[in-house]
C-alpha positions in Angstrom: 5.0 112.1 -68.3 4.8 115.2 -71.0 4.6 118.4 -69.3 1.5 120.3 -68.8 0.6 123.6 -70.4 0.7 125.6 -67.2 4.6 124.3 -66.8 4.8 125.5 -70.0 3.2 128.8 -70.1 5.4 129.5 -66.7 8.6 128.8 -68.7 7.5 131.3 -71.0 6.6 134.3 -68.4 10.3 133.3 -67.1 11.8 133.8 -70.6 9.6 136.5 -71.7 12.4 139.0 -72.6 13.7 136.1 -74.9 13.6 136.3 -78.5 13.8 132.5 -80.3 14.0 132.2 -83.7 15.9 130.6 -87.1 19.2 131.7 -87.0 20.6 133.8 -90.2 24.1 134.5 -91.4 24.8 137.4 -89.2 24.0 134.8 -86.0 27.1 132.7 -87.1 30.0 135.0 -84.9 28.4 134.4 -82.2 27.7 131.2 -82.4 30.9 130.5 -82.5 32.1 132.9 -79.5 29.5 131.0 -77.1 31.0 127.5 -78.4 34.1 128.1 -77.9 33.6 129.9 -74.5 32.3 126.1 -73.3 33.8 123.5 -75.1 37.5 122.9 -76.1 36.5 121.8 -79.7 37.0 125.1 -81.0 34.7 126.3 -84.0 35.2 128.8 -86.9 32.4 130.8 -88.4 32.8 128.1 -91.4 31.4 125.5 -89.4 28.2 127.6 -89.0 27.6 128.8 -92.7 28.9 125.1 -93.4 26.2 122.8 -91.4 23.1 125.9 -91.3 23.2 127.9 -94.3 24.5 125.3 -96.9 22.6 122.3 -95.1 23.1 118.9 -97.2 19.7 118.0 -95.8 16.9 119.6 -94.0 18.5 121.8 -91.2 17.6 124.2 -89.1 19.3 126.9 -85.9 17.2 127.5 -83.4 18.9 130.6 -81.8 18.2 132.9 -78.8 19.1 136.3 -77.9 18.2 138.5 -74.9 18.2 142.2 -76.3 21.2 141.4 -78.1 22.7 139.3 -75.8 23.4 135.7 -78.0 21.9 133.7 -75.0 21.9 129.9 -76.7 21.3 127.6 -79.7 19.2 124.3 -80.8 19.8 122.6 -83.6 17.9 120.1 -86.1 18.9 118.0 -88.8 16.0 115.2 -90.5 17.6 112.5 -91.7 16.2 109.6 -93.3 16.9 106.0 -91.4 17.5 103.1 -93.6 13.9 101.7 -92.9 13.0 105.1 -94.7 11.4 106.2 -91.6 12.4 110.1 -91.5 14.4 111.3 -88.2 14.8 114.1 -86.3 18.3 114.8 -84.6 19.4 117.4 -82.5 22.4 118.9 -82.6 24.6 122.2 -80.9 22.8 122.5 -78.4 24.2 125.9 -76.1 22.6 127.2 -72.6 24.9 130.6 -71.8 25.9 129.7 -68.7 24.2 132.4 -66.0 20.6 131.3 -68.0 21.1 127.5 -67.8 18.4 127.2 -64.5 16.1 129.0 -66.7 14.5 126.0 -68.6 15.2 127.1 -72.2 15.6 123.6 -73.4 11.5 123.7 -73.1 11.3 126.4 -75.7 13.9 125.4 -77.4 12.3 121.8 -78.3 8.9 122.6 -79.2 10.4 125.0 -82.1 12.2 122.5 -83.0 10.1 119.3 -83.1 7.4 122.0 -85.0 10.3 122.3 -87.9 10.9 118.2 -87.7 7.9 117.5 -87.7 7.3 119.7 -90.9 10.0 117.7 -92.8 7.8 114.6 -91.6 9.6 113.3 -88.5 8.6 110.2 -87.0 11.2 109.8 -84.5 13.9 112.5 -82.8 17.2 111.3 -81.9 20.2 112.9 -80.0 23.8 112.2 -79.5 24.9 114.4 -76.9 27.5 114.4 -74.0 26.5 113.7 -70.3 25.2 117.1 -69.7 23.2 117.2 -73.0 21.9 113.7 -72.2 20.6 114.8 -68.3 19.2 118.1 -70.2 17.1 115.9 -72.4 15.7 113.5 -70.3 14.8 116.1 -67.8 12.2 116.9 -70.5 10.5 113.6 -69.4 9.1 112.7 -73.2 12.7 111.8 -74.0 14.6 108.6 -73.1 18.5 107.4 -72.7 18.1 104.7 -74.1 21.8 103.4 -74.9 25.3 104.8 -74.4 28.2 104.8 -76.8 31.5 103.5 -75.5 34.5 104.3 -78.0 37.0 101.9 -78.6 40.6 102.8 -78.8 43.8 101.1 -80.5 46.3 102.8 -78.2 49.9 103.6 -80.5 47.9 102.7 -83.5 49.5 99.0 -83.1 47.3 96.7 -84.4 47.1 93.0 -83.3 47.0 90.6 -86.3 46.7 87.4 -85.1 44.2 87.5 -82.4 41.1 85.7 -82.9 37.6 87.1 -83.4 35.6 85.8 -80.7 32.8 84.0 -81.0 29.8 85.9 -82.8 27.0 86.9 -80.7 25.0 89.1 -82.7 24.1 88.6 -86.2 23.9 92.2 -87.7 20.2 91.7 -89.1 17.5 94.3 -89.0 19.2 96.8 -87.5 18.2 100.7 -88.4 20.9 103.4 -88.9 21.4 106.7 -90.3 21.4 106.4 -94.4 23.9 108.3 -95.9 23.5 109.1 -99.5 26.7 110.2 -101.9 25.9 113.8 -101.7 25.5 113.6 -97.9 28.8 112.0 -97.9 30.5 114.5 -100.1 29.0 117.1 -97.8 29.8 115.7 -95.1 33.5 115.1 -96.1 34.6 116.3 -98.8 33.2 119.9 -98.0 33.4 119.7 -94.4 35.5 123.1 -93.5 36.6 121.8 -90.2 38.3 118.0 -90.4 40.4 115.9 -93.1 39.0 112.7 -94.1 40.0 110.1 -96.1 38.2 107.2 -97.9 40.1 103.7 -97.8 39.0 101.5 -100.6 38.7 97.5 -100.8 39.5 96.2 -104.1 35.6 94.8 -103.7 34.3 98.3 -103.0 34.0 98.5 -99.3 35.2 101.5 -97.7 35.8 103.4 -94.4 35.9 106.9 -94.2 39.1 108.3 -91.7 39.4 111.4 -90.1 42.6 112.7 -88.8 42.7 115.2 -85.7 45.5 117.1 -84.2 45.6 118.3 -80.4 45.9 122.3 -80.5 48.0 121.9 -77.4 50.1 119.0 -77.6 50.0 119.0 -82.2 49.6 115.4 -81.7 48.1 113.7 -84.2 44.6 111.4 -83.3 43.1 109.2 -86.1 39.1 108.4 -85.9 37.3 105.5 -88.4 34.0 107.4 -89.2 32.0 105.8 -90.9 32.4 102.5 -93.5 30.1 100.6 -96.1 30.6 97.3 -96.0 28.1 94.0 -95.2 27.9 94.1 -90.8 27.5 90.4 -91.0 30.3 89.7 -93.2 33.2 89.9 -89.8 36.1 89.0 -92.5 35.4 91.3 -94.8 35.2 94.0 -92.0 38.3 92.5 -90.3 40.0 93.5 -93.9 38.1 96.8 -94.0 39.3 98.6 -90.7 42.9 96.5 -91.2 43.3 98.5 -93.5 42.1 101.4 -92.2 44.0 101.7 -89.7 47.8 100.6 -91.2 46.3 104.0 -93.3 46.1 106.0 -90.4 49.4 104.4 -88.9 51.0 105.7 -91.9 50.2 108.9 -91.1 51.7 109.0 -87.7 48.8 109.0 -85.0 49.2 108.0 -81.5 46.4 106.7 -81.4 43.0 105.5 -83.4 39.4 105.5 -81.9 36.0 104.4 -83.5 32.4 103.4 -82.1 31.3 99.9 -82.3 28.2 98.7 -80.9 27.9 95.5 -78.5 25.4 94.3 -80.1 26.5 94.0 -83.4 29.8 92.2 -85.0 31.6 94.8 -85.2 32.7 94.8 -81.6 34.3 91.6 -81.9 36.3 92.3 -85.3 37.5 95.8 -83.8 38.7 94.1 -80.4 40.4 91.0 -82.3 42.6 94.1 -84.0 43.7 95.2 -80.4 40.9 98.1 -79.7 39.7 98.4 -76.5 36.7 100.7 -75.1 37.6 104.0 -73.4 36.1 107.0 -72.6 34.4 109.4 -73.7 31.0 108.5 -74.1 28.1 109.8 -75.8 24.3 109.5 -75.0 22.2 107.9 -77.2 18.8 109.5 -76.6 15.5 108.8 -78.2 11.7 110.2 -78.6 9.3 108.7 -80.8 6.2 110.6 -82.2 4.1 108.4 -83.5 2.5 104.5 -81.2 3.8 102.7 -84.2 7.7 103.8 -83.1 8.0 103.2 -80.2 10.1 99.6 -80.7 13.0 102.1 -81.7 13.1 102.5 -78.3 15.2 99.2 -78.0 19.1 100.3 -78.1 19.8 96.4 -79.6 17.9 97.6 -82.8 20.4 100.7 -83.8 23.8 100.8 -85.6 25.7 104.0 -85.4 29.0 105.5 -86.4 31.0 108.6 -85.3 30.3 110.1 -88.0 26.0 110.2 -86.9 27.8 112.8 -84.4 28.0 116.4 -85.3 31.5 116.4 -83.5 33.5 113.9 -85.5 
């Protein structure tokens, strides 16, 4: 059930010494100190004027400061889906850690559904880890309503002559994240923190490949992104991610990771190639905004990629 305005108004009279408001250049240092006090993905001050200042597509930092105490962050892309349905997503979403009992997540969401809404949202989506996905259902109007498994091809050995097995899902009617040529070249080619590659059928199919390398260790992880190529076609997309991954072999990974759904062919081509599912996970979660939405609800109806993730 939505939360009343007196739970509301009492979050605020907790928080009232905190300033929200859209971040600016100057909030991007730190930004950047707070994320990489929490998470091991370390970012540079790039990333910030990279995904908030020079947006590909309506964005906006949500950020909060006590005094002048950087206390968190919220973030919002709009994308449009491919039924043209616009979409809210959240993304870098930080609690400093002595005000994480404090609710801030409340305040937090309502400026940013105000600034989705504004671009025309219908629906809000999120793609966080556990403790982002607990975070947003303890806000009651938001569901999990699916979880991500990655698959893995441990030593990047692929397995040619396995068979597919049998097809259980068709690959019909399912919604994802559209992804023009400028949101791709922004999202690759300009992207200040990752190395991707596109690998190109002769038919014009592609998947896009990132390569990682472990700050610790300097061993070198390959991920499969993101791809273009007919979902209900499993030969063609056998062929695709093939060659995808002798690409990424080539450049010497350990090992190669990607999503693929259950419910949609993909699974069985990626597993007939030796990939199995792994951890970690991310938490599909979902609100819609308007009665007419709410069949998005249904996890079997989505296709995503690692690259719909802010983190890949």
């Amino acid at each position: 059930m939505p939360m009343g305005d007196a739970f509301v108004e009492r979050i605020r009279e907790i928080n009232s010494k905190i300033d929200i408001r859209p971040a600016c250049a100057d909030d991007a240092k730190p930004f950047a100190e707070l994320m990489n006090r929490q998470y091991r993905r370390k970012k540079k001050e790039e990333y910030f004027y990279w995904q908030f200042i020079n947006p590909a597509i309506p964005t906006r930092l949500f950020v909060a400061y006590e005094n002048d105490l950087f206390v968190g962050s919220y973030g919002i892309q709009v994308h449009t889906l491919s039924d043209s349905v616009q979409c809210g997503f959240t993304i870098d979403l930080l609690v400093r850690e002595e005000y994480r009992n404090r609710a801030l997540l409340v305040l937090f969401e309502e400026e940013g559904l105000k600034f989705a809404m504004e671009q025309g949202a219908q629906v809000m989506t999120s793609l966080p880890n556990f403790d982002g996905m607990r975070a947003h259902t303890g806000l009651r109007t938001w569901r999990h309503i699916g979880t991500v498994k990655t698959y893995t091809l441990p030593n990047a050995s692929v397995v040619e002559d396995k068979e597919m097995p049998e097809q259980k899902a068709s690959g019909e009617g399912l919604v994802y994240f559209s992804k023009s040529d400028g949101y791709r070249n922004w999202r690759y080619k300009l992207n200040p923190e990752y190395e991707y590659t596109y690998v190109k059928l002769d038919t014009g199919e592609f998947a896009v490949t990132k390569l990682f390398k472990d700050p610790v260790t300097n061993t070198r992880y390959g991920d499969i992104v993101d791809f273009e190529c007919d979902l209900q076609d499993r030969k063609l997309l056998r062929g695709l991610f093939l060659k995808a991954c002798m690409s990424l072999k080539g450049e010497g990974v350990k090992a190669i990771t990607t999503w693929a759904l259950p419910h949609t062919p993909l699974s069985g081509v990626v597993e007939s190639l030796g990939f199995i599912e792994t951890q970690p996970e991310r938490y599909f979660c979902f609100k819609a905004l308007r009665p007419e939405r709410e069949h998005a609800y249904d996890f079997s109806r989505w296709h995503l990629v690692q690259a719909d993730s802010e983190i890949y």
